[in-house]
C-alpha positions as a Markdown table, in Angstrom:
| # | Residue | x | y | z |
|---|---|---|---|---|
| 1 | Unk | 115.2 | 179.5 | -3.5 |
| 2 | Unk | 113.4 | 177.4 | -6.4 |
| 3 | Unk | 115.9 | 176.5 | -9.6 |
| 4 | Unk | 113.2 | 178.6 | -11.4 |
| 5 | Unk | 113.7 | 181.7 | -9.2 |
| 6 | Unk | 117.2 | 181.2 | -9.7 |
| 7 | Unk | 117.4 | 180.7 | -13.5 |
| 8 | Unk | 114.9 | 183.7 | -13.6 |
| 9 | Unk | 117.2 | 185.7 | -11.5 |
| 10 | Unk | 120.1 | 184.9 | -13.3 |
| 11 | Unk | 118.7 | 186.5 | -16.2 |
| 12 | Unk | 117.6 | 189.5 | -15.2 |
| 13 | Unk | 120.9 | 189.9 | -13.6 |
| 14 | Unk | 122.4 | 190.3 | -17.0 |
| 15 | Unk | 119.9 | 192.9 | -18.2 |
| 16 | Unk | 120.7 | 197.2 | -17.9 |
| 17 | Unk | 120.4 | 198.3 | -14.0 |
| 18 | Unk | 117.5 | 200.3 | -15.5 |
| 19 | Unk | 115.7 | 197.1 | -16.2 |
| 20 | Unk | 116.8 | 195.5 | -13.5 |
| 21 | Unk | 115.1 | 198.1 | -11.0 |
| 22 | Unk | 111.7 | 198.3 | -13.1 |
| 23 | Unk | 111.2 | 193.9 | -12.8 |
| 24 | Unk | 112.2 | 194.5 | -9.1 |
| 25 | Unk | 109.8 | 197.1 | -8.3 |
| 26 | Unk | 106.8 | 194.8 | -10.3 |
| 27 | Unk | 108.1 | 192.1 | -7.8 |
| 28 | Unk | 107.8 | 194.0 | -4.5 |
| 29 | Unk | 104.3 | 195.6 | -6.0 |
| 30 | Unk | 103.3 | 192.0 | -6.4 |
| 31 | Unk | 104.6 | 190.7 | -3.1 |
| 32 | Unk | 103.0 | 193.7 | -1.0 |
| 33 | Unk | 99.5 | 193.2 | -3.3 |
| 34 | Unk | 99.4 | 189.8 | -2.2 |
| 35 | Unk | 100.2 | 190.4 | 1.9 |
| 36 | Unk | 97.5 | 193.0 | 1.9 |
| 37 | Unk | 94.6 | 190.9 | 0.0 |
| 38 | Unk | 95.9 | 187.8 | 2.8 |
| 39 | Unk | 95.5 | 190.2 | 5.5 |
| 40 | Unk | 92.2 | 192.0 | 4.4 |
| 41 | Unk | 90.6 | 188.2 | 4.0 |
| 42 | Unk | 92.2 | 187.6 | 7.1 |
| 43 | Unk | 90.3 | 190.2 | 9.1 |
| 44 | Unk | 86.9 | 189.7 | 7.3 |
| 45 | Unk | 86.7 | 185.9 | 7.8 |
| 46 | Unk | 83.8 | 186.6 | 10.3 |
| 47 | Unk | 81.8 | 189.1 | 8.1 |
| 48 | Unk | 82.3 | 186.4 | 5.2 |
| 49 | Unk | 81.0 | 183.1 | 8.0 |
| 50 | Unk | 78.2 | 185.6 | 8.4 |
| 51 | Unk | 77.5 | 185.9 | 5.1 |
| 52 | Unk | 77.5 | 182.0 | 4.1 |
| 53 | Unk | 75.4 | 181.5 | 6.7 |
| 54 | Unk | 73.1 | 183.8 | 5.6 |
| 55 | Unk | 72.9 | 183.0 | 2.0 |
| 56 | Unk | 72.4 | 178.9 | 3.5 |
| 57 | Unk | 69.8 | 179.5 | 5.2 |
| 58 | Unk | 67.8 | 181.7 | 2.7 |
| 59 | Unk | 68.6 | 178.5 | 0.3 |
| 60 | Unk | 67.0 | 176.1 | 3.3 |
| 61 | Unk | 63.7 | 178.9 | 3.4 |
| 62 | Unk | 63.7 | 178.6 | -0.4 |
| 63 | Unk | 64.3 | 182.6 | -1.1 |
| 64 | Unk | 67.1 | 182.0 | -3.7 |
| 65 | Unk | 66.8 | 181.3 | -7.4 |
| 66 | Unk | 69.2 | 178.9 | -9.8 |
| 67 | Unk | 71.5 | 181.0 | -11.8 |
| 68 | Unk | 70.7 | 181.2 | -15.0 |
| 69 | Unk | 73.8 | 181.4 | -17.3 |
């Protein structure tokens, strides 16, 4: 465990049980959001090669335009 993770568990250690259980529920959320965006990029990583290769080769045929901010 990291010194921050510590020093941040430390202090929510010393906050109400209430408080406790709300910042430990945002942290699963966040942990469970972030295992199913890695697995959802995971499984699409051919669709996505597809895609770049795609928008390459309409940039080779010269059937894109610069984006004009």
């Amino acid at each position: 465990m990291t010194t921050l993770l510590k020093k941040a568990f430390d202090k929510v250690s010393r906050l109400p049980q209430s408080e406790q259980e709300a910042i430990a529920a945002l942290i699963l959320d966040e942990i469970a959001s972030e295992q199913k965006w890695d697995d959802l990029f995971a499984k699409s990583q051919d669709k996505l090669s597809q895609l770049a290769d795609e928008a390459l080769e309409e940039f080779k045929k010269g059937k894109t335009k610069p984006l004009d901010l």
